[in-house]
N, C-alpha and C positions, 0 to 999 in steps of 0.2 A: 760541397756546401758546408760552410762551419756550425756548430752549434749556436751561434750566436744570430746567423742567416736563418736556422730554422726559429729560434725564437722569436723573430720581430715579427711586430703585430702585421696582420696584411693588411691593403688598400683598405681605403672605408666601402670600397665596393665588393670589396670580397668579404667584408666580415657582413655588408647587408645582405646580400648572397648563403653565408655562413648561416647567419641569424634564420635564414626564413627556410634554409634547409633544414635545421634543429627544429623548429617551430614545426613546420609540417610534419615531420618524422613524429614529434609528440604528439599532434592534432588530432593524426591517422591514429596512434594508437590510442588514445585515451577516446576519441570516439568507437573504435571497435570493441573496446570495455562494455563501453556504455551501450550499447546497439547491441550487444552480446546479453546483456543482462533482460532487458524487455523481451528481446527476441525466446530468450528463456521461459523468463517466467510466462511467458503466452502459452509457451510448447508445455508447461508446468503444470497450467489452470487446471485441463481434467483428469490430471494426475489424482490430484488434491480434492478436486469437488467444487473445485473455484471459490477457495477460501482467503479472505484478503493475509490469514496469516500466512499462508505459499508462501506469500512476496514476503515479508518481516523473515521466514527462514532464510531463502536464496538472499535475500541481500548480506546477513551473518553471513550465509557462505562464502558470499565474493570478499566480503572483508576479511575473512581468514585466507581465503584465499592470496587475499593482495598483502597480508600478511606475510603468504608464504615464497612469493615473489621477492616482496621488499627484500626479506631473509637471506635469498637466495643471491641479489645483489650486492647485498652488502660482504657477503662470502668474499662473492667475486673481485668486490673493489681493493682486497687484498695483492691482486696482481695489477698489469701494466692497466690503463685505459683500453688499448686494444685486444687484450685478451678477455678484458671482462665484455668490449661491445659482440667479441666473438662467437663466446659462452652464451649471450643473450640469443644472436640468431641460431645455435646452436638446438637452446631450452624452444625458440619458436618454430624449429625445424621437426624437434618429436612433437609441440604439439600439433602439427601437423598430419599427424599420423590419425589423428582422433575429430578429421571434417574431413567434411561439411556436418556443423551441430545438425546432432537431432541425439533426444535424451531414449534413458533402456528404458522398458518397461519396469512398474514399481513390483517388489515383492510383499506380502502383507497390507494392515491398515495404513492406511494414511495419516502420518505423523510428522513432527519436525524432522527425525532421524530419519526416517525413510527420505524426506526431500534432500538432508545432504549426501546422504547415499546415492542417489541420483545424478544430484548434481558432479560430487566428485568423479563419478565413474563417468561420465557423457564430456562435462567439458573444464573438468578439474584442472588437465595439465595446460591445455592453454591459454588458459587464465592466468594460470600462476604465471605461465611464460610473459603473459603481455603486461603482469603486473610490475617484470623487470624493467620494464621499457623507462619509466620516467627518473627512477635514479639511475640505470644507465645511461641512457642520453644526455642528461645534465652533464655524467660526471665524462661522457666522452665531449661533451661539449667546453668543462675545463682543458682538455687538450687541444683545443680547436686553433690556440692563438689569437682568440675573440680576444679585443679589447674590455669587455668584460665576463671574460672565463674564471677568474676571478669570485662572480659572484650571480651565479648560474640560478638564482631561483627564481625568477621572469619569467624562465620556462616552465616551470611552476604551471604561471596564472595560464601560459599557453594551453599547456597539459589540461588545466581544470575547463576552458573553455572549449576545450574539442571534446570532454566529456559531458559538457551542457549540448554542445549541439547532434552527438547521437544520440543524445537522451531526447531532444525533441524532434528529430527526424526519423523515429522509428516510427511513434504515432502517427504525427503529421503526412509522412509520403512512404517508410516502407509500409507499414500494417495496412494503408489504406490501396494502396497500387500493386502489392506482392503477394504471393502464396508465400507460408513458412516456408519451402525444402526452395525455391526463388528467393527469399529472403537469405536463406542458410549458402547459398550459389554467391551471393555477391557479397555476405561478410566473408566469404573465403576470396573473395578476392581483392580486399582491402587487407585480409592477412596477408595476402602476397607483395602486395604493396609496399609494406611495415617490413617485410625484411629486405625489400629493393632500398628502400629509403634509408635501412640502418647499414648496409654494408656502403652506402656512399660516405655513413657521416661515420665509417670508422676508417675510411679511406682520408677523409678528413685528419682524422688524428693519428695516421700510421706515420706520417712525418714528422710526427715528435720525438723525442729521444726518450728510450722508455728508460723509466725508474722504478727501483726496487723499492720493495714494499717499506714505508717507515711509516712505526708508530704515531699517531700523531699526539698532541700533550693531552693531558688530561682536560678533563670537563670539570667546570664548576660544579659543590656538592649539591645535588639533587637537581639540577638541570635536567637530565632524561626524564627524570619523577615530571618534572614539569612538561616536557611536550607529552610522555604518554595521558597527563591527566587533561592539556586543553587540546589535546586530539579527542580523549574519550567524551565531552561533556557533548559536542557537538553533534557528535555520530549518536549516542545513545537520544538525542533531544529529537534527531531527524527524524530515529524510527519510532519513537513517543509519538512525535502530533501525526505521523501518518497511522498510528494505531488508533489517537483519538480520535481524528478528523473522519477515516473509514468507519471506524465501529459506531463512535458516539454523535457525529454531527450530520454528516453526508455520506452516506455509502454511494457513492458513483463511481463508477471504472475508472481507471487510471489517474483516480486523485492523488495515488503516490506518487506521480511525476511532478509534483510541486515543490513539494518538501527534498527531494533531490536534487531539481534542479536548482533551489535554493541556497540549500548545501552546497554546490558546486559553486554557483556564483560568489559566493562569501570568499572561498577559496581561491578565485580571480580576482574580487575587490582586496583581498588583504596581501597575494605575494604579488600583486602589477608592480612594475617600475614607478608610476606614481598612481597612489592610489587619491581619488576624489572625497574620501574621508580620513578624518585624525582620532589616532586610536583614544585617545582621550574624550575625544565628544561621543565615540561609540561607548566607551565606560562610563560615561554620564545616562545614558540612554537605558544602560544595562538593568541596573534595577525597577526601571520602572518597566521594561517588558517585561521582564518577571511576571509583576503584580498585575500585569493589564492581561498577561497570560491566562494567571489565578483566576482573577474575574471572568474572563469570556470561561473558561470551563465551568467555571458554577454557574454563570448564564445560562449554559449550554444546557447545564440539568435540573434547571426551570423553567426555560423558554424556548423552542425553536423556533420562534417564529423570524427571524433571520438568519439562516445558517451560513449561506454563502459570506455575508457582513461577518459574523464570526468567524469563521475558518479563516476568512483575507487575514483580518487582522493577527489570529493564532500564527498566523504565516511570520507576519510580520514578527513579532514580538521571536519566535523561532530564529527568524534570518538577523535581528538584532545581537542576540546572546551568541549565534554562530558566527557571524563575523567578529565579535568581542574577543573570541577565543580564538579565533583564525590569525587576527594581526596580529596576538601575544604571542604568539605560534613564528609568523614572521618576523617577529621582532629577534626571536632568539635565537634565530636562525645562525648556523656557525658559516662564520666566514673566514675557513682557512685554506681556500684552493680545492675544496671538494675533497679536504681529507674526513668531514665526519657528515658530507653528504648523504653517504646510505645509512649512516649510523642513523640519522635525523630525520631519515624517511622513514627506515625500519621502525621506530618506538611512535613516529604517526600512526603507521598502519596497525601496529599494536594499540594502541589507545583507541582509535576505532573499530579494531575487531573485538574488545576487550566491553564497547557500549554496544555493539551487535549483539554481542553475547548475551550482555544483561536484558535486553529486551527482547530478544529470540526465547531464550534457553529457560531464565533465572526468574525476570518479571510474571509470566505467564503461572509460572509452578505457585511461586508462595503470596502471591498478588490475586484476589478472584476480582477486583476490580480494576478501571483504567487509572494507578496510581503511579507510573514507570517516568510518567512524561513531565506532571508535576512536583515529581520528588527529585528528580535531576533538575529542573527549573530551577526549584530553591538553593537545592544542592551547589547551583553556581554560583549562586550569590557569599559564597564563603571562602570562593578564590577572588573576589573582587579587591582590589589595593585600598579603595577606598573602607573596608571594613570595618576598621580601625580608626577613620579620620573623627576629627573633632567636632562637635557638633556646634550650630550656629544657632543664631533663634531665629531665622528665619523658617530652617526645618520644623521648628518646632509648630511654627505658626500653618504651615503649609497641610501639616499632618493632621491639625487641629480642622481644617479647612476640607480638605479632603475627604478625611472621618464623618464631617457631617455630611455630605452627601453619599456616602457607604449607607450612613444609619437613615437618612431620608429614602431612601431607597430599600432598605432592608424592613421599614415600617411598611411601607407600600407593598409590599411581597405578604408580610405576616397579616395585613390587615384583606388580604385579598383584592386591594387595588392595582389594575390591571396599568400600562403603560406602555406606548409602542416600543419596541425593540433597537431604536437609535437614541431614544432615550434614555434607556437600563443601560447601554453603552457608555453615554456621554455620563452619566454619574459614576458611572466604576471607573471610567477614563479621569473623573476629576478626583478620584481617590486617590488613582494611580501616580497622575501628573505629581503628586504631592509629595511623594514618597521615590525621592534621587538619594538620599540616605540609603547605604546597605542593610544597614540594620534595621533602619525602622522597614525597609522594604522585609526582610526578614519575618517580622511581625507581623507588616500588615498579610503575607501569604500565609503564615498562621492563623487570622482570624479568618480570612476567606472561607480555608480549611475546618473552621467551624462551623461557618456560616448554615450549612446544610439542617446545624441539627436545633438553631434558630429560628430559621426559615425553611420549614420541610415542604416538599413536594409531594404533590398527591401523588402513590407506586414507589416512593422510597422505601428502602427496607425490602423485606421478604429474604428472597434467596437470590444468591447471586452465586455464579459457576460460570470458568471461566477455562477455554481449553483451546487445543489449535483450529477448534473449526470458529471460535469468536466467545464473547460474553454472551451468555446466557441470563436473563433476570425472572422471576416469578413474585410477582406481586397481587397486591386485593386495593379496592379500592370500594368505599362506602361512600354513598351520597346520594341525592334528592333533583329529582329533571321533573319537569313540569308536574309535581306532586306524587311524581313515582317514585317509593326508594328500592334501591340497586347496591345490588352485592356480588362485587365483579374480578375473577381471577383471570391474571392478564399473563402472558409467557411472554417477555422478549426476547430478541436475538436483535443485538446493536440496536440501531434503530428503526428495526422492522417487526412489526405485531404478526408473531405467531400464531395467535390465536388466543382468545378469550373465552369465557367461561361463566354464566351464571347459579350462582350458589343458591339459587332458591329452587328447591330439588323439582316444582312444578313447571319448569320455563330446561330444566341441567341439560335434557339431551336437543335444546333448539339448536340447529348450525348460526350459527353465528360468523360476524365477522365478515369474507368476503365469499359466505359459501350458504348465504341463505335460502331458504325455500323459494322465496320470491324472484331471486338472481337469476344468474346464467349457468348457475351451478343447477339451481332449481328445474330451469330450462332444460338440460341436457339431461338430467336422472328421470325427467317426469315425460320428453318424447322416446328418448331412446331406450330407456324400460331396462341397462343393463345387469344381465345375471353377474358376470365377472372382469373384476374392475382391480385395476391395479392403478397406485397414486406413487406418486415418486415425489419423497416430499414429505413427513410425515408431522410437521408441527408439533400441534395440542392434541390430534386425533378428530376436528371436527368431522370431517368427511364422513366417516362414518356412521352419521346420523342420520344419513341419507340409504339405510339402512332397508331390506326387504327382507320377508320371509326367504325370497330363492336370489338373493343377491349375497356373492362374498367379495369378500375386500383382499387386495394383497397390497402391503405397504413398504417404501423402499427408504430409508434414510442412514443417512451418510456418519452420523452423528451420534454413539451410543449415550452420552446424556441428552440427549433431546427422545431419543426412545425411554428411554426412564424418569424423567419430568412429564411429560404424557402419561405414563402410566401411574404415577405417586399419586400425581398435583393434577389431573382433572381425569374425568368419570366418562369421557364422553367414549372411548374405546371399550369399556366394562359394560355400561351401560345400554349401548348399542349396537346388540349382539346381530353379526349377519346368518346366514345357511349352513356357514363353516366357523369357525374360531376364526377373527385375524391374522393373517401371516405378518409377518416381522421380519424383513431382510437388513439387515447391516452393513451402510457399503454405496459405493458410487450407484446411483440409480443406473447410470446407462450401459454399465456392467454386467448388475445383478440381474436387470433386465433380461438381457441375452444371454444366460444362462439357461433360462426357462424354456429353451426350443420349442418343445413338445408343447405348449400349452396356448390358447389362444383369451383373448380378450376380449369383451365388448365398446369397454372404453378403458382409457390410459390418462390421467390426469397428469400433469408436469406440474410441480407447485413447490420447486425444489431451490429458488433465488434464494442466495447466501447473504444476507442484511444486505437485499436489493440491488446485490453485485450480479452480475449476467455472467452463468454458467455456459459458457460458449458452445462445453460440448456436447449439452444436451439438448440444442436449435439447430445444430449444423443438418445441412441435407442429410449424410449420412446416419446421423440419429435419428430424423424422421423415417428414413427409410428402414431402418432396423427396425422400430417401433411398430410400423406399417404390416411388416411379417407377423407381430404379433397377436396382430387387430384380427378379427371373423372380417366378414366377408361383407355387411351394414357398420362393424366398428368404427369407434372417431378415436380423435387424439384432440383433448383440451388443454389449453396453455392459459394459465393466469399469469397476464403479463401486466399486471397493475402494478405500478412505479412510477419514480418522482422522477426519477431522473434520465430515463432513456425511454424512448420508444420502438417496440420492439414489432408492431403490428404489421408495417410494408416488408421488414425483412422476415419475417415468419411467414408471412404470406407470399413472400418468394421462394424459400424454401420449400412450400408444400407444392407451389406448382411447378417446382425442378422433380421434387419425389413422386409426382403424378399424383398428385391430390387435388379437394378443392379447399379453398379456406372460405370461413363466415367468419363475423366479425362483432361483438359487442359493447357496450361500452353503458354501464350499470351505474345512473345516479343518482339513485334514489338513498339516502341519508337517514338513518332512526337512530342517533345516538342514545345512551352506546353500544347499543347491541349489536348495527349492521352498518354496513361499511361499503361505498362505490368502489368499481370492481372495473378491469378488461380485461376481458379474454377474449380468445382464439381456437378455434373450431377446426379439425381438419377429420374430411372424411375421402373415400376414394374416389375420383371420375364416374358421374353414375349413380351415385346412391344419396336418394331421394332427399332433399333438406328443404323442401315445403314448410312444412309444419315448422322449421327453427327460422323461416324465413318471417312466416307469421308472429313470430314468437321478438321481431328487431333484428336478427340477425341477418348483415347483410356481406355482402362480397367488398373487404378490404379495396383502398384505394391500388391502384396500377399505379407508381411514381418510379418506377424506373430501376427499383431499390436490386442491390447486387445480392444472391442469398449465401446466406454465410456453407461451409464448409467445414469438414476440420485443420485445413489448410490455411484457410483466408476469413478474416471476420474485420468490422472497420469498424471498433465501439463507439471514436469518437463522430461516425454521421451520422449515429441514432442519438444523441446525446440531445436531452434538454439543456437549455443555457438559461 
């Protein structure tokens, strides 16, 4: 056959043939990415404590990771097509060496460094291997003879869409149908797959005529500068609003799959063959997400009363700015035959591991507030083209227009006039609309950024501390309820009340909160009479005011500033002295717990939810059943499972009847703002022992629905989920 014979294009049925084999082969892998990474961070959670920052570290990791792949690619593309597809199944052959996943055990506290220590060691290398996959396959798909080999980045959007759909198929059907080490069984065998599939499509290109390496021309000056900067604005925005949306608006499980999958889809809409939007109307668009950004966060921290309405829209204004910078990204894409192919992926994967960084590593250190997400917002607005453009007087008129409805709305906030929360929308929306100018958008997210100290909220200010296990806030608040006045120290964490605190030293040592006399907390100290009690979970310290002459406390938390904000900023563990001193353990509850062999319990409080995220593996059977060893012989185990957003009472209650327990069931709604607060918990004692008196008391036997009990294996967060 001539050389000429090997170059002609083949049939249109062998290049659809061609096409859909390259396309699978990237499907499979960028879905195994993606199914790799959930699959992780699940196996992560009790690593950590089940802290939403886990996930912000592991995702830095994979981007360094894909980093360290891109890298590794681009080496390679220095040789034929077929030795670099070789090299790949080569890199995914050791990491085969290291499954079926499952991560080591951690050494030390629980840190960002410890999680990528982890991670690198368990499933560092074949990661990095599968992050060869997508500039390899392109660039063997330039040797395919494709009609358009030419200009290979379609497979791109393919790539980016097999990475949206294991990103929603791990939730959707593995996590809910699989155990992990079942789950870990069948992504090993989608990796097996991934190298079937690659050595056909280097079979593909072994019929090309190889060629030696040549330099290809140079790049325009600062072109690289340019893709690493509109790869990083995206990537760093991603892990922004999934830091804001967990911490500050909705703490629900798996809200980070939004903002991901978001990001991935931008990444389909802007390298598809034809894309259903024009990069121009996305750059019109661009500034006013910004501003409509700005707005819903100051919303956010004066109003919840629509969070879900917020977030959508956070989403949105998110997936606007990301796709802005996605098409710019496509636009500049080099099209010289796949000679600066991995050069072009590599300084992607850079720019995104480079906004991992700043918001894993850099934001958390010098930031004690959520400022990573909005300062990269603005931050975009300075790559916008229209920067510079000329101003019209209709901008002028529009901004004039807009402004009054910011300032009618900003009256209405200072003057204490309330408004529903699609209305506070629709006036910041008409602020926003107004401001398609970059500049003045500029502006107007500076005044936003004042707006706070115009418009203050009552709990602004105090102390703010900020660290891997979330933001910490401690604030006071003064004011007057039905002629009483009230002088009230409040502890947050994201958007869950740790515990509050009365400053008027004749009310300082009441429990408060979800743990009053009158409750279920009250209920259970006042039949079951226990001498020694251990709380996993240590807040503000209220529990301990439930306090006896022969009762001691042992307390377990995860969190060394939230043991020392307890101890500074409220009195209630000084105050309310038990039999013994307090203990103070530092450290995963369900850890430190079983340490303790030798020692038994009366009761075991759980009150250890991370800004209302579900610590899995302090519910699973096995932790009840460890917990159980601990108990005396009449001991219970109480669960505070009050939350907005999942319900956790049918799967608790199946766990206790897998661990041979019974469970009761209550649910506290009685209201005395601000002092007390409606409450559920969850009662488990053993087969047998007597719970008359807690029956008398409301407490009744959970409903039977069939609910599956979780495991350290298997958990299904999203079929407890409220919607």
């Amino acid at each position: 056959m001539t050389a000429n014979a090997a170059l002609r294009p083949p049939f249109a049925w062998q290049q659809t043939h061609i096409s859909a084999l390259f396309c699978a082969a990237l499907f499979v892998s960028a879905a195994a990415m993606f199914m790799l990474q959930p699959m992780t961070g699940k196996m992560l959670l009790p690593l950590v404590g089940g802290t939403p920052s886990g996930w912000i570290v592991a995702m830095a990791f994979f981007q360094l990771a894909l980093l360290a792949g891109y890298a590794l690619a681009n080496i390679c593309a220095r040789f034929s097509p077929r030795i670099h597809g070789i090299a790949f199944v080569a890199a995914l052959a050791l990491g085969g060496f290291f499954l079926p996943v499952h991560l080591s055990q951690p050494e030390g506290a629980a840190d960002a460094w410890m999680v990528m220590k982890i991670l690198a060691a368990s499933v560092g290398v074949p990661f990095v291997a599968l992050a060869m996959a997508s500039s390899t396959l392109q660039r063997l798909f330039t040797a395919s003879g494709h009609s358009a080999a030419g200009d290979p980045y379609f497979l791109y959007a393919a790539s980016n869409l097999g990475s949206f759909s294991g990103l929603l198929l791990y939730p959707l059907l593995a996590e809910k149908l699989l155990t992990i080490p079942e789950q870990a069984q069948l992504w090993l065998g989608g990796y097996v797959a991934l190298i079937a599939l690659t050595a056909i499509c280097i079979g593909r290109a072994k019929s090309m005529p190889a060629t030696a390496y040549v330099k290809p021309a140079p790049l325009a000056a600062g072109i690289r500068w340019r893709w690493i900067l509109f790869a990083f604005i995206p990537s760093s925005l991603m892990m922004g609003v999934t830091t804001q949306i967990t911490t500050a608006i909705i703490a629900a499980p798996l809200l980070w799959v939004l903002p991901l999958g978001i990001y991935l889809l931008t990444f389909v809409l802007a390298f598809g063959k034809v894309s259903p939007l024009r990069l121009a109307l996305v750059e019109k668009l661009h500034p006013m997400a910004v501003c409509l950004g700005f707005g819903l966060i100051f919303i956010a921290t004066v109003s919840l009363d629509a969070p879900w309405l917020i977030m959508a829209l956070l989403l949105a204004c998110f997936g606007v700015v990301a796709l802005a910078f996605h098409m710019k990204l496509a636009a500049l894409r080099p099209l010289d035959d796949g000679q600066r192919l991995t050069d072009y992926y590599l300084m992607i994967a850079l720019g995104g591991a480079l906004g991992g960084m700043l918001n894993a590593f850099i934001a958390p250190v010098i930031f004690d507030r959520l400022l990573e997400f909005p300062l990269v917002l603005a931050a975009s607005l300075l790559l916008h083209p229209g920067l510079r453009a000329r101003l019209v007087r209709h901008d002028l008129v529009s901004v004039c227009t807009g402004g009054l409805g910011l300032m009618v709305w900003a009256l209405m906030r200072h003057h204490g006039i309330g408004a529903p929360a699609f209305l506070e929308v629709f006036l910041v929306t008409l602020f926003v609309a107004a401001l398609r100018n970059p500049r003045f958008a500029l502006a107007g997210c500076l005044l936003v950024m004042m707006l706070p100290y115009a418009v203050p909220r009552d709990g602004q200010g105090g102390m703010y501390q900020r660290n891997f296990f979330g933001l910490l806030h401690v604030y006071e608040r003064h004011f007057t309820m039905d002629g009483e006045k009230y002088d009230i120290r409040y502890f947050g964490h994201g958007t869950t009340l740790h515990g509050l605190q009365s400053l008027d030293p004749d009310i300082a040592e009441v429990p408060t909160a979800y743990f009053s006399h009158s409750g279920p907390v009250g209920d259970i100290f006042g039949t079951l009479k226990p001498k020694n009690v251990a709380v996993m979970g240590l807040g503000a310290g209220t529990l301990a005011c439930h306090h006896a002459p022969d009762r001691s406390f042992t307390f377990f938390e995860i969190d060394p500033a939230v043991v020392k904000i307890a101890k500074d900023n409220f009195t209630f563990l000084s105050s309310c002295p038990g039999k013994t001193p307090h203990r103070i353990f530092t450290g995963d509850g369900r850890l430190e717990l079983a340490k303790l062999k030798g020692e038994k319990f009366d009761l075991i409080i759980l009150d250890a939810f991370s800004s209302d995220m579900v610590p899995v593996h302090l519910i699973s059977v096995e932790a009840i059943e460890m917990y159980k060893t601990l108990l005396t012989e009449n001991g219970m185990l109480a669960f505070n499972i009050s939350n907005n957003y999942v319900s956790l009472a049918a799967t608790l209650a199946a766990g206790a009847r897998a661990a041979g327990m019974q469970p009761r069931y209550k649910y506290y709604d009685f209201i005395d703002p601000p002092m007390f607060f409606p409450s559920n918990w969850l009662l488990m004692a053993r087969t047998g022992v007597d719970m008359t008196a807690l029956r008398e008391q409301g407490w009744v036997p959970p409903l039977q629905d069939g609910e599956r009990a979780w495991t350290d294996n298997y958990s299904n967060i999203i079929g407890i989920m409220r919607f």
